[in-house]
C-alpha positions in Angstrom: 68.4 102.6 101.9 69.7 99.8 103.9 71.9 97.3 102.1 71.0 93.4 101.4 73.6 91.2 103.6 75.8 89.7 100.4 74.8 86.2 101.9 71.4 87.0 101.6 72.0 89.1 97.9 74.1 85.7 96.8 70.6 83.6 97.4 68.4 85.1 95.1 71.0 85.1 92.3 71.6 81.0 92.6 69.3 78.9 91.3 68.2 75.8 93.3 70.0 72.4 92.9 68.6 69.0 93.6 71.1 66.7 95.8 71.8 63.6 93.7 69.9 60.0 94.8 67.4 62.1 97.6 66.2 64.5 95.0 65.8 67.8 97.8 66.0 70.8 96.8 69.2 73.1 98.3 70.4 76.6 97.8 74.3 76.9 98.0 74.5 80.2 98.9 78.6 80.3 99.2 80.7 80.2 96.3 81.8 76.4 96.2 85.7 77.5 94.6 86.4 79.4 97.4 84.8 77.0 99.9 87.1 74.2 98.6 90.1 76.7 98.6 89.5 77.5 102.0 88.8 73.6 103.1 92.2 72.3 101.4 94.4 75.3 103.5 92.5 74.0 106.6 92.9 69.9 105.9 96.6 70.8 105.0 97.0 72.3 108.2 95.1 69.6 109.8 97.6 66.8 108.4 100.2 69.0 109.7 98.9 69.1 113.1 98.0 65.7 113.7 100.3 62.1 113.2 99.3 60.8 109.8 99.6 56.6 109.2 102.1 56.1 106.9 100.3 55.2 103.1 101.8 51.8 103.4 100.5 51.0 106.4 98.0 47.9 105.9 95.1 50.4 107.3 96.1 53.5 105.5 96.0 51.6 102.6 92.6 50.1 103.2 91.2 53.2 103.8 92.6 54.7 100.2 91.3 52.1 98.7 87.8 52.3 99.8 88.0 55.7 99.3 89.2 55.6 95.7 86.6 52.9 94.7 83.4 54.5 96.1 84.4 58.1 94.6 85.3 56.4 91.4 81.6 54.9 91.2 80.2 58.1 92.5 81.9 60.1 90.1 81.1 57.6 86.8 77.1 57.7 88.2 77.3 61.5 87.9 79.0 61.9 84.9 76.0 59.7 83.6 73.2 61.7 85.2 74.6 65.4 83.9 75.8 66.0 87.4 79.6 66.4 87.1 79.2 69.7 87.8 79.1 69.3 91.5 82.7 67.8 91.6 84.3 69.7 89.3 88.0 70.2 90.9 87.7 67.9 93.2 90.7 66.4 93.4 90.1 63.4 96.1 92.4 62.6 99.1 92.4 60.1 101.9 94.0 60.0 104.6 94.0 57.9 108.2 95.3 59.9 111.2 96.6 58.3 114.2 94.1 59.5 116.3 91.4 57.6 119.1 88.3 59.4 118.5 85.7 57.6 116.8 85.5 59.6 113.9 86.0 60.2 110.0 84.8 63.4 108.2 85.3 65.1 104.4 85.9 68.4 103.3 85.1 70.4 100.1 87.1 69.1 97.5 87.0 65.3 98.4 89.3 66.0 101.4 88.7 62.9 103.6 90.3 62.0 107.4 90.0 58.8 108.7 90.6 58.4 112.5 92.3 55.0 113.7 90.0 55.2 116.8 86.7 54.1 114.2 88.3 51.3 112.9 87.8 48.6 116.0 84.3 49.5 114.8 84.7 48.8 111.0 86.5 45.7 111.6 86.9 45.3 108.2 86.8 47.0 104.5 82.9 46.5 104.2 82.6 48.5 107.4 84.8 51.2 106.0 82.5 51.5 102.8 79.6 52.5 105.2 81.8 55.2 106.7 83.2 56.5 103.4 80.2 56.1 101.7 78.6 58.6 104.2 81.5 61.1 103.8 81.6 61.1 100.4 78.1 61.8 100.7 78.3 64.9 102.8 80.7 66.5 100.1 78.7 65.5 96.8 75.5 66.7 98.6 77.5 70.1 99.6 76.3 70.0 103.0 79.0 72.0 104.3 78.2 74.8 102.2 74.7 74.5 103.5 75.7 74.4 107.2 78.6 76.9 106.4 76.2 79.8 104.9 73.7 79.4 108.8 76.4 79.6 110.6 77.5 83.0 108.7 74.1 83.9 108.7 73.3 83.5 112.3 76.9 84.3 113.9 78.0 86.4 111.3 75.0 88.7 110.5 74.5 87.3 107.2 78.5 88.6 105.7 79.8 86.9 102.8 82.3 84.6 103.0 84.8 86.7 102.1 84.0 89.5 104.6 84.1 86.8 107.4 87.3 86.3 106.7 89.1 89.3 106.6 87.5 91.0 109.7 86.9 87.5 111.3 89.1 85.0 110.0 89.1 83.0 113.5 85.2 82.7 113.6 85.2 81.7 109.4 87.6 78.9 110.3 85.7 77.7 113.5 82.6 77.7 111.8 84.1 75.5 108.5 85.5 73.4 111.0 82.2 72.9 112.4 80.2 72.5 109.8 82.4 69.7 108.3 81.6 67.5 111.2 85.2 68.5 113.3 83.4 70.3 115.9 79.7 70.7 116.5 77.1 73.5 117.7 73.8 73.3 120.0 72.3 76.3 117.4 72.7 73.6 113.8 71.8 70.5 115.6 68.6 70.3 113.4 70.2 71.3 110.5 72.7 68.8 111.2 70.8 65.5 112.0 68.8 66.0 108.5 72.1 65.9 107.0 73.8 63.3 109.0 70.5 61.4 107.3 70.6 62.1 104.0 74.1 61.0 104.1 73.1 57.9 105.4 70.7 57.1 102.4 73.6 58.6 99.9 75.9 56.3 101.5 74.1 53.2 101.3 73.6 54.0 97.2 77.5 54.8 97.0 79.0 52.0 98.6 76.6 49.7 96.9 77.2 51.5 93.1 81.2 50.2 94.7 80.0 46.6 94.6 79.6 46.8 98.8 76.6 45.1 100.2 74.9 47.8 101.8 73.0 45.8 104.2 76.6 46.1 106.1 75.8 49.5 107.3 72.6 48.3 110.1 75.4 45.9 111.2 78.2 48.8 111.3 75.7 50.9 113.5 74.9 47.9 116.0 78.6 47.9 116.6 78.6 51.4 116.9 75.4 51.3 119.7 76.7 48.7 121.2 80.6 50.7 121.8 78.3 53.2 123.4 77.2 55.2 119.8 74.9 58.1 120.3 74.7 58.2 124.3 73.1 61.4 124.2 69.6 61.9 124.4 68.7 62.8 120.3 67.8 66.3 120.7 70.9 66.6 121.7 72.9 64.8 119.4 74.1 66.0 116.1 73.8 62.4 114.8 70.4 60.3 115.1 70.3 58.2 117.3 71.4 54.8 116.6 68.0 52.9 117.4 66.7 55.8 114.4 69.1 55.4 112.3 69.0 51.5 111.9 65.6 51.6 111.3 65.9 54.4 108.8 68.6 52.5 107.2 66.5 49.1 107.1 63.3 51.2 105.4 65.9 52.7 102.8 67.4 49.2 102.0 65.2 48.6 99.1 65.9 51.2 97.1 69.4 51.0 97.8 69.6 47.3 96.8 68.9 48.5 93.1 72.4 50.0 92.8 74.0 46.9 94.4 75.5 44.6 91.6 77.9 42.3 94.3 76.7 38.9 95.8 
């Protein structure tokens, strides 16, 4: 009798969740505790690595602040809708790291990393809301656990976490790094573009339940296409492409606007 991957056993014994604000259904088919356990060893060891901005730093600061404002709102909006659940321990951190790449990303656990290479970009702290709003998004929507469990499945023949990581440790932190946005892989690109925009349309909601206009985000993304953006052809591209993703943004504005309370 052959035995049912646990990955695959894990599945059929948790129950579908809806993401908050897009309403799609998602099987989380890691266990989130040891997902965030596993993120705050790697984003510890990524501080370590790599030259931190002191806290206060004019730009550090920024960045905290957004950060603690957006996930403050998010956090009040899910308390309100029965959904604490999905940030239960999450004990949210942001940091800004000395760094050129155009880049920001979040972990399990409200983990967040700034890169000083994005802000030339975000000029300012309405185009830092757009960038945390997304992140945030990524972690309340528990996308990494959703690109975490393909990437077990489909370079780890379907072991459970914590198989992966005691006869592949290396390849389990490779693939978390990857599937929090720190990395990226030809096989998830799909997988990864329908996440990068449903984080978008999470975003725009979050910075806006912050008291951010979110119309800010289509003029975060010009910037962004115009400092050369997604040069890649899309299909290509873990991201949209900017030309998609404005226009996405600009059809979602409407129904973000309803959260946005700010002049």
């Amino acid at each position: 009798m052959k035995k049912i991957p646990l990955i695959l056993l894990t599945s059929l014994l948790v129950a579908c969740a809806s993401v908050p604000i897009t309403g799609r259904k998602q099987l989380n088919m890691l266990p989130e505790s040891q997902l965030m356990s596993m993120s705050l060893t790697q984003y510890q060891s990524f501080l370590s690595e790599n030259k931190t901005v002191a806290s206060g730093a004019a730009d550090a600061t920024m960045v905290k602040n957004v950060g603690n404002k957006i996930a403050a709102a998010v956090t009040e909006y899910l308390k309100k809708n029965g959904q604490s659940k999905r940030i239960k321990d999450y004990k949210w951190e942001f940091n800004l790291v000395d760094d050129p790449t155009v880049n920001a990303w979040c972990m399990s656990g409200g983990k967040v990393v700034f890169y000083t290479g994005i802000l030339p970009i975000t000029k300012d702290e309405k185009g830092i809301a757009v960038v945390m709003g997304h992140e945030i998004a990524h972690a309340i929507a528990r996308h990494g656990n959703e690109r975490m469990s393909q990437g077990l499945a489909v370079q780890a023949g379907g072991v459970g976490l914590g198989v992966a990581l005691n006869e592949k440790p290396e390849l389990a932190k490779n693939l978390l790094m990857q599937s929090f946005g720190i990395g990226s892989q030809l096989g998830m690109l799909k997988f990864s573009r329908m996440h990068e925009s449903e984080a978008d349309k999470m975003g725009l909601v979050f910075m806006a339940m912050a008291g951010y206009n979110p119309n800010e985000a289509v003029e975060f993304w010009k910037r962004m296409a115009a400092n050369g953006g997604a040069s890649q052809p899309e299909f290509l591209s873990t991201h949209p492409h900017d030309d998609t993703r404005i226009s996405d943004l600009k059809a979602y504005m409407p129904e973000a606007m309803k959260y946005y309370k700010g002049k």
